[in-house]
N, C-alpha and C positions, 0 to 999 in steps of 0.2 A: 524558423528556418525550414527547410525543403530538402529533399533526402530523395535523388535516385536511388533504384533497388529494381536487382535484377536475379534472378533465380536460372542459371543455367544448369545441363543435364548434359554432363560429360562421359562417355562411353571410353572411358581412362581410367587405370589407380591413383586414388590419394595424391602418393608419392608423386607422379608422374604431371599431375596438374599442381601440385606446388611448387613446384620444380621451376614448372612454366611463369608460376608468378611471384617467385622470388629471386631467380638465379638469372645472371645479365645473359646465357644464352637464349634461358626459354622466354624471358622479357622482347629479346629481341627479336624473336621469332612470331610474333604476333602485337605487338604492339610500337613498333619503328624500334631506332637503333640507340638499343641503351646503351651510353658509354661507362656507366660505373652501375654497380651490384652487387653488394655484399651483402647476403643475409641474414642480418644481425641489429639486433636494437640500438636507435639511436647513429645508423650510419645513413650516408645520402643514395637514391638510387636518381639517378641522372639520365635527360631520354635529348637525343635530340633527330626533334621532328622537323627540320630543316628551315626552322623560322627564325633563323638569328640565332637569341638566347636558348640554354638548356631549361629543360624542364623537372628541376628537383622539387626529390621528397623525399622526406626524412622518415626513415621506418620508424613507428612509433608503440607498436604490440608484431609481437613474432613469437608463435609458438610451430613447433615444427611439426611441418602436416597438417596440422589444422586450422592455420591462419597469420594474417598478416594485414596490415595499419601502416597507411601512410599518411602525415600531411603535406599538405602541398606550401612551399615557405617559395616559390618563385612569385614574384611580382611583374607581369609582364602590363608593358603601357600603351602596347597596340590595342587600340579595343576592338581590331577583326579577326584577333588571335581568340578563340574559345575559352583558351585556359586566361585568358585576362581576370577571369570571374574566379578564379582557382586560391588564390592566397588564403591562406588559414585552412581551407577545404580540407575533408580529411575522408580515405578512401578506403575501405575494406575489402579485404576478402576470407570469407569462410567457408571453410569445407567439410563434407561428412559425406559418408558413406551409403548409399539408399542399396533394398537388394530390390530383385524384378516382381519378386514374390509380391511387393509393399506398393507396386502400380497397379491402378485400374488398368483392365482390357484397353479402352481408349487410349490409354496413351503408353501400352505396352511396342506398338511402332518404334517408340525414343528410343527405345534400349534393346544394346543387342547383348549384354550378358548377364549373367546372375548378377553383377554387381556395376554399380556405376556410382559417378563422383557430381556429388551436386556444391555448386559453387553459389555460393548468395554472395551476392557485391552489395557494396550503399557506397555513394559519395555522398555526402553530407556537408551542409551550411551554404548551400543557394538560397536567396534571397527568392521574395514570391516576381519581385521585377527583374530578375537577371536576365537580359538580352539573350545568354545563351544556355538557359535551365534546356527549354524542349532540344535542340542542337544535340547537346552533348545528352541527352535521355536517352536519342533516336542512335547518336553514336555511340557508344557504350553499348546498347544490344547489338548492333552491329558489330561491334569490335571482338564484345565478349562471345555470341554465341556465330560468328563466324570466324574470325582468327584465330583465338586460342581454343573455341571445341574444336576446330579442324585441326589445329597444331595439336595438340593432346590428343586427339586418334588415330593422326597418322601416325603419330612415334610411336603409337600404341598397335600399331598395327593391323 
């Protein structure tokens, strides 16, 4: 099995970017329109991206602030829907704290304060034939380091 992974650098606290990926506001705020959010092990967080059926996942590890586990238990049977490939899939996020001290020069541009929030994502259990592994590779950095870094820095002011 096959494992996106993506390492974003959020100019945001902690708090402020889990927020965004646990809580149905900051969910909805970057990621289409969730309709259920509770963040809490073993509840559904439900998204609908306007293609019929909703898109649940069941939270499956939640420690606060520092991360959060979903699998995906939707079966959709469109195969031009992305998330078709999604059933069983299981989706991460974690977080921790980087200071600017702990960047190379090169890539001190990223950051604009002593402290920032690094996010490593994995979706995990694509096949190496999945129709949409690169799709959803290419959207996923898309999603994650344009929608929620820019949601998490504006709120962040």
């Amino acid at each position: 099995m096959d494992t996106i992974h993506h390492e974003v650098w959020i100019n945001a606290d902690r708090k402020s970017v889990f927020e965004a990926i646990t809580a149905k506001d900051g969910l909805d705020a970057w990621w289409g329109r969730a309709v259920a959010a509770v963040p809490e092990t073993g509840s559904l967080v439900e998204f609908d991206h306007g293609l019929g059926d909703l898109l649940r996942m069941r939270i499956t590890d939640l420690v606060p602030g520092e991360r959060v586990a979903w699998e995906c238990i939707s079966a959709f049977s469109d195969p031009t829907n992305p998330a078709s490939d999604w059933l069983g899939h299981r989706l991460s996020f974690e977080l921790r704290t980087e200071r600017r001290d702990g960047v190379g020069r090169l890539l001190e541009p990223l950051v604009t304060g002593e402290e920032f929030t690094v996010l490593e994502f994995r979706h995990a259990g694509w096949t190496t034939d999945s129709r949409w592994y690169a799709f959803c590779n290419c959207a996923w950095g898309e999603t994650l380091g344009g929608g929620l870094k820019n949601h998490c820095e504006a709120a962040s002011g």
